[in-house]
C-alpha positions as MATLAB code, in Angstrom:
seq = 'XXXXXXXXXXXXXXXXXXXXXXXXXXXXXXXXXXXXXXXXXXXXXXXXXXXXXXXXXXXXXXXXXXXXXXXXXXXXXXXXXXXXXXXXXXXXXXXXXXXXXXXXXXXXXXXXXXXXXXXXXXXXXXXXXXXXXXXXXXXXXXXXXXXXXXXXXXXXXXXXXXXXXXXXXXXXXXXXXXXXXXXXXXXXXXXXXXXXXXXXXXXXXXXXXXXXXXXXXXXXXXXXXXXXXXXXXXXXXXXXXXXXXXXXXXXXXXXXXXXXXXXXXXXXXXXXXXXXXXXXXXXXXXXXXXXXXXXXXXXXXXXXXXXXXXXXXXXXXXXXXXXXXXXXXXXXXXXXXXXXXXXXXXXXXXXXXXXXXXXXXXXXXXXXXXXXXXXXXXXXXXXXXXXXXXXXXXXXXXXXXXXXXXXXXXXXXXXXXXXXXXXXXXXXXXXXXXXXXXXXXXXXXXXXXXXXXXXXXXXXXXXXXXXXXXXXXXXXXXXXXXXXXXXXXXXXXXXXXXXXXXXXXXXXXXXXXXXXXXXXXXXXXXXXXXXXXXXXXXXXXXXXXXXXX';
ca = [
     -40.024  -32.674   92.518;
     -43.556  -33.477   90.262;
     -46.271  -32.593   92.762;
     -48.920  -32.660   90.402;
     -49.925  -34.428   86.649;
     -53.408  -33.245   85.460;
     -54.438  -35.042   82.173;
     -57.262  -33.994   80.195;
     -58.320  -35.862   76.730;
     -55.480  -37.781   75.858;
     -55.219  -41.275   74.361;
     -57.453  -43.442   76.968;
     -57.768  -40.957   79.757;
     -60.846  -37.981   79.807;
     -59.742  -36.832   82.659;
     -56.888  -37.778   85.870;
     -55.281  -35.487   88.090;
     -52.244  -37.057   90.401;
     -50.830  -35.839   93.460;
     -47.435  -37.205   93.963;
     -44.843  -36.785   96.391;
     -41.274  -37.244   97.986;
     -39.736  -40.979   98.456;
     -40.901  -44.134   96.025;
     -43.808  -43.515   93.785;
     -44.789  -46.829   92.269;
     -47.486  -47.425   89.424;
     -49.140  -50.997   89.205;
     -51.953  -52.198   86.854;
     -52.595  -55.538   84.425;
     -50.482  -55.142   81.387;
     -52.618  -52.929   78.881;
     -54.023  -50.666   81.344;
     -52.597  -48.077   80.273;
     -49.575  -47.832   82.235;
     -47.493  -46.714   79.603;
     -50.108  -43.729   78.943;
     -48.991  -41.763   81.847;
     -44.936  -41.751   80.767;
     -46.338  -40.967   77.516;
     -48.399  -37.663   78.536;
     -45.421  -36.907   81.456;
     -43.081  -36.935   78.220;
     -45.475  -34.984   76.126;
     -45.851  -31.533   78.621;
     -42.239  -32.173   78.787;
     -41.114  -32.274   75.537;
     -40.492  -35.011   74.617;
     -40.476  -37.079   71.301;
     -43.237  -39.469   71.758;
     -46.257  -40.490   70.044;
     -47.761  -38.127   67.832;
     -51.602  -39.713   68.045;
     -51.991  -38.184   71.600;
     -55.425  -36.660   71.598;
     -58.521  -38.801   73.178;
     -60.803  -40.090   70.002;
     -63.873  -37.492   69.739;
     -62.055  -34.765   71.669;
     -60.905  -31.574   70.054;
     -57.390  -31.392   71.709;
     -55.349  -32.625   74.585;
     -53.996  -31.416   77.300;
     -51.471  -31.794   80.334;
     -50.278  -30.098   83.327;
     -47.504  -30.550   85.686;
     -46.696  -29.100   88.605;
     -43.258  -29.392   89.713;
     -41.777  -27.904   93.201;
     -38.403  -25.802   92.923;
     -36.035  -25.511   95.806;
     -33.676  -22.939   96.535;
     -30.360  -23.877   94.172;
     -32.630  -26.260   91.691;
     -31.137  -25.594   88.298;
     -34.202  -25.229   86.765;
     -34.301  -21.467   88.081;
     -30.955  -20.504   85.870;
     -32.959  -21.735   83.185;
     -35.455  -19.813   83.348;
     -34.186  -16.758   83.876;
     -32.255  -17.159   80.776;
     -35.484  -17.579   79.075;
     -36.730  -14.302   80.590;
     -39.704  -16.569   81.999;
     -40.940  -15.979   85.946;
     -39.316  -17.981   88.502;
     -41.066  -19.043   91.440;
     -41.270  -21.876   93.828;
     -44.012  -23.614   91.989;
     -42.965  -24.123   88.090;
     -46.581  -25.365   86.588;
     -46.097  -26.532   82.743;
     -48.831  -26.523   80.294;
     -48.919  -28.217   76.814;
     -51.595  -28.608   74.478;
     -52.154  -30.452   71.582;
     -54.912  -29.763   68.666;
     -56.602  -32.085   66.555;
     -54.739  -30.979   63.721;
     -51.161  -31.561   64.830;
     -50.609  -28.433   66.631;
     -48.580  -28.146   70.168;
     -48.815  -24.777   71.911;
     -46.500  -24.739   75.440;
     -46.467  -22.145   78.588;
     -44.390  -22.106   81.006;
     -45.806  -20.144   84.376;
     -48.344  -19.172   82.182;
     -45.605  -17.627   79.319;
     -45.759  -19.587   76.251;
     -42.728  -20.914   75.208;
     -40.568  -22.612   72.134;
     -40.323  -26.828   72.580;
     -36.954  -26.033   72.970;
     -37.074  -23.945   75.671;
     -39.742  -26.200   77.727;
     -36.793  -29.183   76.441;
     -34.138  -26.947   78.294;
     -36.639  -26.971   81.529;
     -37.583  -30.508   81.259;
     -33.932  -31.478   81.555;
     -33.484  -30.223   84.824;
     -36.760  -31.249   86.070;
     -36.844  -35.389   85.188;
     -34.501  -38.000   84.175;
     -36.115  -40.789   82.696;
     -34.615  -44.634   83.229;
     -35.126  -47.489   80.544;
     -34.351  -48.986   77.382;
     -36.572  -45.991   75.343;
     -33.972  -43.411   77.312;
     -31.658  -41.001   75.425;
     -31.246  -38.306   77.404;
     -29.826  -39.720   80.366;
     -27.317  -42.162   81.600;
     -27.108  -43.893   77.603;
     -26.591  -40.436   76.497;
     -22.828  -41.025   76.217;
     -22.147  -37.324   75.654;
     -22.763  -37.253   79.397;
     -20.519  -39.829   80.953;
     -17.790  -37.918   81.465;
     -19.669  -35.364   83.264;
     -20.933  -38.012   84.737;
     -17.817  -40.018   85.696;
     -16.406  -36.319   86.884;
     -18.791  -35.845   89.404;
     -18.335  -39.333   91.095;
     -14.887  -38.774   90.896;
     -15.102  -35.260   92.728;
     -13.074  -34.180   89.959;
     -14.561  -30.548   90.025;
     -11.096  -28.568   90.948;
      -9.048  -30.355   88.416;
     -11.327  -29.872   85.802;
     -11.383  -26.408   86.310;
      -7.952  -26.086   86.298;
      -7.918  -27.684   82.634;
     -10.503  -25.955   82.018;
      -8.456  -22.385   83.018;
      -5.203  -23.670   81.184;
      -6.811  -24.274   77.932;
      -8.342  -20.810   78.121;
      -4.804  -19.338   78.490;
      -3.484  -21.650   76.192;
      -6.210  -20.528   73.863;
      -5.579  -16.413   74.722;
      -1.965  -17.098   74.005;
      -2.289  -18.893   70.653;
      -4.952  -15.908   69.598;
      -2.506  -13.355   70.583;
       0.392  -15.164   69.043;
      -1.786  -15.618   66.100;
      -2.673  -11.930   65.846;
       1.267  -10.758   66.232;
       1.991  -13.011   63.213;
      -0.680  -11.551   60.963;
       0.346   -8.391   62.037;
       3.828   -8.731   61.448;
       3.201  -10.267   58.185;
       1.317   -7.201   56.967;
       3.821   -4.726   57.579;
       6.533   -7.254   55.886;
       4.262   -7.004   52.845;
       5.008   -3.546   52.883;
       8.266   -3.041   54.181;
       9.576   -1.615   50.872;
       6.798    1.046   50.752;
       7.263    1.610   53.994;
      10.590    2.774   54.284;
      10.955    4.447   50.924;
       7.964    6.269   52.031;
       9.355    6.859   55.699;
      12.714    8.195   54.012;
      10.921   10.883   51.711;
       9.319   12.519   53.915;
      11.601   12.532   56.694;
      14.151   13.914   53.882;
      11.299   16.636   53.156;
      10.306   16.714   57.302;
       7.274   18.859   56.198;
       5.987   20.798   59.411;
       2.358   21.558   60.898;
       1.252   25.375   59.309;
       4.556   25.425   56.490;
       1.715   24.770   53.658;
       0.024   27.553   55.033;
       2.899   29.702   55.404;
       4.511   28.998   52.028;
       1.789   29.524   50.313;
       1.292   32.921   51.458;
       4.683   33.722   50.729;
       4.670   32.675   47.279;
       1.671   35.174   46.441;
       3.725   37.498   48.320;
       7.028   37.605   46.270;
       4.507   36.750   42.963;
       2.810   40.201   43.267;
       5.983   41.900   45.076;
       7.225   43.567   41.442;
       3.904   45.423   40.740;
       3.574   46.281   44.189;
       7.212   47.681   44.271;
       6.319   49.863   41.193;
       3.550   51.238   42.669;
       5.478   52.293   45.654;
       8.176   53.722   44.163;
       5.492   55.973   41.802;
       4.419   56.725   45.730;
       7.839   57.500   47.216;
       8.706   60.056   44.353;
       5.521   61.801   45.324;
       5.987   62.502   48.539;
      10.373   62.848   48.098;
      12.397   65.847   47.793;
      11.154   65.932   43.879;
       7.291   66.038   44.962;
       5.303   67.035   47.573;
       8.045   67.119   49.995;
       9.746   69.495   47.583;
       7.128   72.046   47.569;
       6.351   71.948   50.699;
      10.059   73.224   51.361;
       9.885   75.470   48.558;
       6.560   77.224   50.178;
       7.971   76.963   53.564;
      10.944   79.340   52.254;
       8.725   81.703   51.004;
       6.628   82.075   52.970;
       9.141   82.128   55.729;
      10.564   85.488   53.755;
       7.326   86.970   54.088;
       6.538   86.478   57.775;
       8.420   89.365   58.722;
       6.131   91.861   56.619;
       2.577   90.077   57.373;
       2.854   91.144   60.612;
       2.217   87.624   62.166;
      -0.577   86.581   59.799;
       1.026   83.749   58.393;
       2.310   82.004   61.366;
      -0.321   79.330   61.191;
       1.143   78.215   58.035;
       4.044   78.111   58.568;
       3.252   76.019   61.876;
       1.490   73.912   59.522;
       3.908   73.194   56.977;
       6.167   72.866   59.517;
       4.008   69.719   60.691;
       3.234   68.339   57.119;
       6.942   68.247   56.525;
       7.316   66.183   59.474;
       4.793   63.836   58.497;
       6.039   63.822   54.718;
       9.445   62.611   56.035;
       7.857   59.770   58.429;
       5.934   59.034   54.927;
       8.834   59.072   52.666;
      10.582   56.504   55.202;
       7.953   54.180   56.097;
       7.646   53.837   52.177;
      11.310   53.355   52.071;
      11.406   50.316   54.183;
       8.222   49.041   52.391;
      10.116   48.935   49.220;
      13.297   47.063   50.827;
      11.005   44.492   52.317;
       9.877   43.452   49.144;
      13.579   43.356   47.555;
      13.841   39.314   46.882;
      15.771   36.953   44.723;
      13.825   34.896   41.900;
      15.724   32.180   43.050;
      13.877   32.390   46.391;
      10.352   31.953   44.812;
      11.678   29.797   42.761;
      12.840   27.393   45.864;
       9.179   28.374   47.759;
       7.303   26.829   45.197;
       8.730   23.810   45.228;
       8.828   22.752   48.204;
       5.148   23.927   48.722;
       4.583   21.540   45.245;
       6.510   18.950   46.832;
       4.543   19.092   50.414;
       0.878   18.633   48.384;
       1.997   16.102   46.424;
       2.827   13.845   49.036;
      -0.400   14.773   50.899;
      -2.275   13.856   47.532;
       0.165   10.539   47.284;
      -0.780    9.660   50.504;
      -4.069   10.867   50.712;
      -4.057   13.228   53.556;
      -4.029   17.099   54.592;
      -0.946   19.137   54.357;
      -0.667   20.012   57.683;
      -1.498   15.794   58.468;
       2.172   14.998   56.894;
       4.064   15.295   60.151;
       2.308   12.981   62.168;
       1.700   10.584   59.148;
       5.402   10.198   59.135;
       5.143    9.401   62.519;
       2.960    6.763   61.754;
       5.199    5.114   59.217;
       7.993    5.226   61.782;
       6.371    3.580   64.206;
       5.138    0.658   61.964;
       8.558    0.080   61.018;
       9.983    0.265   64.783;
       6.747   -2.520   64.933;
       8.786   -4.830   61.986;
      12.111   -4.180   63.357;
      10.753   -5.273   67.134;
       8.581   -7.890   65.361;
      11.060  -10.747   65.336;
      11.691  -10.641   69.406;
       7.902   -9.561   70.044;
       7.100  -13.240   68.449;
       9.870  -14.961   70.414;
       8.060  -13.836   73.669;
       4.481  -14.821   72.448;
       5.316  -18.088   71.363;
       7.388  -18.783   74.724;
       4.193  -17.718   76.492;
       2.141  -20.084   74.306;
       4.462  -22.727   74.802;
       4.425  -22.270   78.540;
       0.373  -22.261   78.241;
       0.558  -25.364   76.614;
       2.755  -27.397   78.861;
       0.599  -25.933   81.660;
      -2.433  -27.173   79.863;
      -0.473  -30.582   79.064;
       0.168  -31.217   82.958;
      -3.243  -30.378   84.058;
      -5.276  -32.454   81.359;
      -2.882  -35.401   81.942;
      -3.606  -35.119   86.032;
      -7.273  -34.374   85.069;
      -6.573  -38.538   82.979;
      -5.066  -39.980   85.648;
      -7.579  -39.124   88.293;
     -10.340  -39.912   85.481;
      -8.671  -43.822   85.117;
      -8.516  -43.794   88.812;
     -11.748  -42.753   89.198;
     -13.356  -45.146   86.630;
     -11.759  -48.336   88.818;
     -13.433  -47.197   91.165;
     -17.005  -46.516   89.687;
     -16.796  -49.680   87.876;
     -15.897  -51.904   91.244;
     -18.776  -49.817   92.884;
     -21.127  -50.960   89.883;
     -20.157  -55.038   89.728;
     -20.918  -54.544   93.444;
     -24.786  -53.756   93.020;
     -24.860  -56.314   89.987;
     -24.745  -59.090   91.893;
     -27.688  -58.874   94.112;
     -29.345  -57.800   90.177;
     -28.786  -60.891   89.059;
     -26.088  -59.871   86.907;
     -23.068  -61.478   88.423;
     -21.816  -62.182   85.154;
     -21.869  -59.110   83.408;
     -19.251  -56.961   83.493;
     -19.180  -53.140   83.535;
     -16.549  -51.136   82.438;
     -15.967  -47.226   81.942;
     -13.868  -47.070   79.037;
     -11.329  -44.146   78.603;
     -10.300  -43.433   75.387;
      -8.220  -40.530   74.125;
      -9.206  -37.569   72.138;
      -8.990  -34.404   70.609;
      -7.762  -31.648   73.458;
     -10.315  -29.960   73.979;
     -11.649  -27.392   77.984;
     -12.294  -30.413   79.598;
      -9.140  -32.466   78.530;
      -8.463  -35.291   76.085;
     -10.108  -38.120   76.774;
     -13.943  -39.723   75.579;
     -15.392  -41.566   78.837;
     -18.139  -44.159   77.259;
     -19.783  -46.964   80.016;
     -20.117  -50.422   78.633;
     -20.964  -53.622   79.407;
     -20.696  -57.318   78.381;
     -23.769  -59.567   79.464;
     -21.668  -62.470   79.627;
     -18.253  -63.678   79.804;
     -16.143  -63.795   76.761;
     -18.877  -61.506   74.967;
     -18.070  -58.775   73.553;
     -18.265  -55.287   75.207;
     -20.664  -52.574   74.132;
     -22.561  -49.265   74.583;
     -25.261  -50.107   77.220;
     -27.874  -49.217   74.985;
     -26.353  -52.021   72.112;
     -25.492  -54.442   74.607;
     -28.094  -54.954   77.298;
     -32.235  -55.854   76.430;
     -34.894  -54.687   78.540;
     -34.914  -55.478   81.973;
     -30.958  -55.748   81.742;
     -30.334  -52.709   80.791;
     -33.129  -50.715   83.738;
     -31.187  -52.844   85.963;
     -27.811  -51.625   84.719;
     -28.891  -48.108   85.131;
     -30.154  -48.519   88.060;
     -26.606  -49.955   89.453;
     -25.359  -46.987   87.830;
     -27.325  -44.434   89.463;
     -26.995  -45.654   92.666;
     -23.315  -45.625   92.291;
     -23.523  -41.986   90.840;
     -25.884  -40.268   92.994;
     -24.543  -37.294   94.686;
     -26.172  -34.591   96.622;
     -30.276  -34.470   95.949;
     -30.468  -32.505   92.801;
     -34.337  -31.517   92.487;
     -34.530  -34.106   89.759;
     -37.499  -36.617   89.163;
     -36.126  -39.842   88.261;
     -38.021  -42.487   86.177;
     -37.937  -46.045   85.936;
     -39.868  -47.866   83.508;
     -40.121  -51.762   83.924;
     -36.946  -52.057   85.704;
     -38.385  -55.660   86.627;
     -39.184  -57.147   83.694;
     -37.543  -60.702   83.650;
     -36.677  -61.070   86.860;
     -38.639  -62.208   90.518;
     -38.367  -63.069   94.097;
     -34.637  -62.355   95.466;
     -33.896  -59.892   92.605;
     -37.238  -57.783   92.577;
     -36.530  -57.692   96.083;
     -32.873  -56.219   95.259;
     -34.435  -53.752   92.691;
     -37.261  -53.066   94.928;
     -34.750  -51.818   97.919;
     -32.519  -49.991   95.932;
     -35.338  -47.868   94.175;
     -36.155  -47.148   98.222;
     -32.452  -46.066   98.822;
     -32.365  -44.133   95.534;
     -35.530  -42.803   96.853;
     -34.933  -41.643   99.722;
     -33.381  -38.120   99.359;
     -35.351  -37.115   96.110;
     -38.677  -38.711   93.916;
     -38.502  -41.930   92.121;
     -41.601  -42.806   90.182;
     -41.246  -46.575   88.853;
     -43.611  -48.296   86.548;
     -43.571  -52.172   87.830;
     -44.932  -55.401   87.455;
     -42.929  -56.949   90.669;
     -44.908  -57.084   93.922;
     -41.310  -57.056   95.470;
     -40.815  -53.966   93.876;
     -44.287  -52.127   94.543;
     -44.102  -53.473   98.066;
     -41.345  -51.166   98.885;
     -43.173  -47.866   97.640;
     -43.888  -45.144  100.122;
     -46.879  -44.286   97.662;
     -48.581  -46.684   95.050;
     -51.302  -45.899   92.395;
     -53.210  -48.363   90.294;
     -53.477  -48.085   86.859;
     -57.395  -49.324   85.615;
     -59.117  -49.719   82.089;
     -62.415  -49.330   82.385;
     -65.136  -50.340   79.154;
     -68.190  -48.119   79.434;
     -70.303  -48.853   76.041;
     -68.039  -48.611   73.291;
     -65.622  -46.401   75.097;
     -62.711  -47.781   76.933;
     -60.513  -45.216   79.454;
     -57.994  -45.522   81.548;
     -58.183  -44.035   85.380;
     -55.400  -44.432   88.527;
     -56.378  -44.473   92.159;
     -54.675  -44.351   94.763;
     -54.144  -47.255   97.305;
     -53.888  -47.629  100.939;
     -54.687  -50.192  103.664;
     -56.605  -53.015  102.796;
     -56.924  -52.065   98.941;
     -52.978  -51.682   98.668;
     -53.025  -55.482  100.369;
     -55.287  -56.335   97.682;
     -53.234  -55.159   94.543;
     -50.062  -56.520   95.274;
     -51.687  -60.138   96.569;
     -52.842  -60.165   93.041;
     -49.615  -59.200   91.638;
     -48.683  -62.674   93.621;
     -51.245  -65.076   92.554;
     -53.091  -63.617   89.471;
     -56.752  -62.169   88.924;
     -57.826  -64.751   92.375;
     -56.623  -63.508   95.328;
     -56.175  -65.867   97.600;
     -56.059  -65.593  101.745;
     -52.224  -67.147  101.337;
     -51.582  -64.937   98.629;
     -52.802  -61.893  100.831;
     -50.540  -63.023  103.651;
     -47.812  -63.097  101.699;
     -48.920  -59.285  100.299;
     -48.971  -58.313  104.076;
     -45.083  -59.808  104.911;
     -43.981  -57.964  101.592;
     -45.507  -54.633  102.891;
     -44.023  -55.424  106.483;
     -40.039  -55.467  105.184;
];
C-alpha cells in the first residue's frame, strides 16, 4: 500500500507531500490542473517510461519519494532479497532526476539499477487505463491471469512437473544417443585395440620385471667368465689345492713340533671348510646364470611389444592393464547400447503422454474456465454501459511449452457484428478503463499488497454509469488501495479519501498543489463537479445525497 508521495521540483509542483491510505483514494481538479502530474511523478520513482522533461523550470533537479507499506507475504520482499537490498516493513523509494538527463534511484536508501526499482515497482502498483502496458493489456499475462481465476494452480503444476520429466527424459535420451554414437565411431578401433592387448594381457610390474631380466641374461656371459676365473681359484687346482697340500705337510710334521703347530693346522682345517662353502656357493652362481639365447631373445620382445602399446596409446607401462579394461567396458557400453536406448526412449515416451494428459486437462479446465470469466465480465458490462460489447477470452493453441499449449489473449468487440480485438486495439478511452475495470473485478483474488490505478475511468460517461463505476471502484476498494483520477462526481462521491488537484498563478510562475478535503469543502468540490465553476444551493444538495449513498 502507497502511504506516502513527496514531490519536490518537478514539472508544476515545488513542493507536495501526500498521505494516502487504505480503501478509495480519489483525485479531483478542473482539467489542466495538473492532475495528470501526479501519475506522471508516481510513474517516474517507479520506473516508469514517461516524460523525459520532468524537472520544475529554474530548478536544478527533481525529485520523488514514496513510501509504500509491506505486509507479511507481499511479494515485494522476494524481490528484494534477490537484489541483496534491506527488507523491512516500510519500503521508501527515492529517484532523482538532474538537469542534464541523469536518473539516480535508491531503494531503502541502496541505490539501485532502473531495472531493479522496475522489478519492485511491479509488485508494488498496477496501473489501469488506455496508457497501460504492464497490466491487464499486457497479454503475456492473461493466462496467468485467467489461471488464477480459474484456481488452476494444482493442474498447472502438474504440467508444469510433467514437462520437467518429459524434458529430463529427452536430455538423458539425448545424451545415451550421443554417447552411443561416439563409441560406434570407433567401434573398429575399439575392438582391434581391445583384441591386442588382451592377446598380449600385459600385467601391472611385468615392464619392470622384464626389463631387469633382460640386463640380467645381457651381462650373464661376462659375469659367468668372471666366475668361473673365481671358481678355479678357490677349486682343487687353486687355493683349495694348497691348502690340502699344506695341510698334509704340515700334518707330517705335527708329531715332531711337539704341539707347536696345532693352531695351523686348526686353522687350515677351518679355511678348508670355508673354501668348500666358497667353491659351492660359486657353483650354483654359475648354474643360475646358464640361459638359452632364445630366452632373451623372447624377453625382449615382449618387453618391446608392452612399450609400444603404452607409447600407441599414450600411457604408462604398468597403466596397460586397466586401459584394457577401459576398452572392454566401452564396448560392453555399444553392445548394451541398443537395449539401453529402448528403455530411455520408452521412458520418454511415457513422459510425454504423461505431459500430453496433463496439458490437455490443464486446456480443458482453461476453456472451462474462460466461459466462465467471460459470463462474469458481460455481467459487470451492463451496468458500464456496455451492454453491447462483448468480451471474450480467446484460447488459442501453441507451442508446448511448462505451462501447456495454449496462448490465452482477452478481447472484445464494441459492438455487434464488429470485429473482435486486443483490448488495447479495440476499445478508446473511457471504454477500455471501463473494460478493465469489469475485468479486475472479475479477477480479483485474495488482497495482494498491490496499489491499483485508475486513470479517467469516467471519461464519456455520467449519472447511472458513473454511479456503476463509482461503486465498483468502492468494492474493488475495499480489501486493498485504489487511487482513481476522475472527473465524475458519482465517482468521487464514493471515495473514502478525496484530494483536490489546484493550479495556482503567482507572477509569472504557475504550480500545481493538492489538498485534502473534508466536510463542508469536500461538499463544495463535488457540487461544482455538478454544476460548473457556480455552485449553486441545489447543486450542493445534490453534492450532499451523492456523499450520503
Amino acid at each position: 500500500m502507497l502511504r506516502v508521495l513527496d514531490i519536490r521540483d518537478m514539472l508544476l509542483i515545488e513542493r507536495l507531500e501526500l498521505g494516502f491510505r487504505p480503501g478509495l483514494n480519489v483525485l479531483t481538479g478542473e482539467t489542466g490542473a495538473g492532475k495528470s502530474i501526479l501519475l506522471d511523478c508516481l510513474g517516474f520513482v517507479l520506473g516508469w517510461r514517461g516524460r523525459a522533461d520532468l524537472v520544475r523550470a529554474g530548478a536544478e533537479r527533481g525529485e520523488v519519494l514514496a513510501e509504500f507499506a509491506l505486509g507479511p507475504d507481499h511479494p515485494a520482499r522476494a524481490v528484494l532479497g534477490e537484489a541483496g537490498l534491506p527488507v523491512e516493513e516500510a519500503l521508501i523509494l527515492r529517484r532523482v532526476n538532474a538537469r542534464d538527463g541523469r536518473k539516480t534511484a535508491w531503494v531503502n536508501d541502496r541505490r539501485v539499477s532502473g531495472e531493479v526499482l522496475r522489478q519492485i515497482s511491479a509488485t508494488l502498483v498496477e496501473l489501469h487505463g488506455q496508457h497501460d502496458d504492464r497490466g491487464l493489456l499486457d497479454a503475456r499475462g492473461h493466462r496467468d491471469l485467467l489461471d488464477a481465476f480459474g484456481g488452476l494452480g494444482a493442474a498447472r503444476d502438474e504440467t508444469r512437473a510433467a514437462w520437467r520429466t518429459r524434458a529430463e527424459a529427452q536430455k538423458a535420451l539425448d545424451a545415451a544417443e550421443a554417447a552411443l554414437a561416439g563409441i560406434r565411431a570407433e567401434e573398429d578401433f575399439l575392438r582391434y585395440a581391445a583384441a591386442e592387448l588382451d592377446a598380449l594381457d600385459p600385467q601391472p610390474g611385468e615392464e619392470a620385471a622384464l626389463d631387469t631380466r633382460r640386463r640380467l641374461m645381457q651381462g650373464a656371459e661376462r659375469l659367468r667368465e668372471e666366475i668361473a676365473h673365481a671358481a678355479r681359484a678357490i677349486g682343487p687346482e687353486g687355493a683349495e689345492g694348497a691348502a690340502g697340500d699344506a695341510l698334509r705337510w704340515l700334518e707330517g710334521a705335527a708329531d715332531k713340533a711337539e704341539g707347536r703347530l696345532d693352531a695351523a693346522l686348526a686353522a687350515l682345517g677351518r679355511a678348508l671348510v670355508e673354501l668348500d662353502e666358497a667353491g659351492r656357493e660359486t657353483a650354483r652362481a654359475l648354474e643360475a646364470l646358464e640361459f638359452d639365447p632364445l630366452d632373451l631373445e623372447s624377453c625382449e620382445e615382449r618387453l618391446f611389444a608392452i612399450r609400444g602399446l603404452a607409447r600407441k596409446h599414450g600411457v604408462r607401462p604398468d597403466e596397460l592393464a586397466g586401459f584394457a579394461g577401459e576398452l572392454r567396458a566401452r564396448l560392453a557400453a555399444l553392445d548394451a547400447g541398443a537395449d539401453d536406448l529402448i528403455a530411455r526412449r520408452a521412458a520418454r515416451d511415457a513422459a510425454a503422454r504423461r505431459y500430453d494428459a496433463a496439458a490437455s486437462a490443464l486446456s480443458a479446465a482453461r476453456r472451462e474456465a474462460a466461459a466462465r470469466l467471460d459470463a462474469a465480465v458481460m455481467a459487470e458490462l451492463a451496468p458500464l454501459r456496455m451492454e453491447r460489447a462483448v468480451f471474450t477470452t480467446e484460447i488459442t493453441p501453441a507451442e508446448p511449452g511448462p505451462s501447456g499449449r495454449d496462448t490465452v489473449s482477452f478481447t472484445v468487440a464494441t459492438n455487434p457484428g464488429a470485429p473482435a480485438g486486443p483490448l488495447a486495439r479495440i476499445a478508446s478511452g473511457g471504454e477500455l478503463s471501463r473494460f478493465l475495470l469489469a475485468l479486475k473485478l472479475c479477477l480479483a483474488g485474495p488482497d495482494t499488497g498491490l496499489t491499483l490505478i485508475f486513470d479517467e475511468i469516467d471519461r464519456g460517461v455520467g449519472g447511472a454509469t458513473a454511479d456503476a463505476v463509482g461503486r465498483r471502484l468502492a468494492r474493488l476498494a475495499a480489501s486493498g488501495q485504489v487511487l482513481v483520477v476522475t472527473h465524475a462526481p458519482q465517482v468521487a462521491a464514493r471515495g473514502a479519501h478525496h484530494w483536490r488537484v489546484e493550479k495556482r498563478v503567482e507572477g509569472a510562475v504557475t504550480t500545481s498543489t493538492v489538498r485534502a478535503l473534508a466536510g463542508a469543502d469536500r461538499v463544495d468540490e463535488i457540487a461544482r463537479m455538478l454544476s460548473g465553476e457556480r455552485v449553486t444551493p441545489e447543486a450542493r444538495a445534490a453534492a450532499e445525497a451523492l456523499l450520503a449513498g
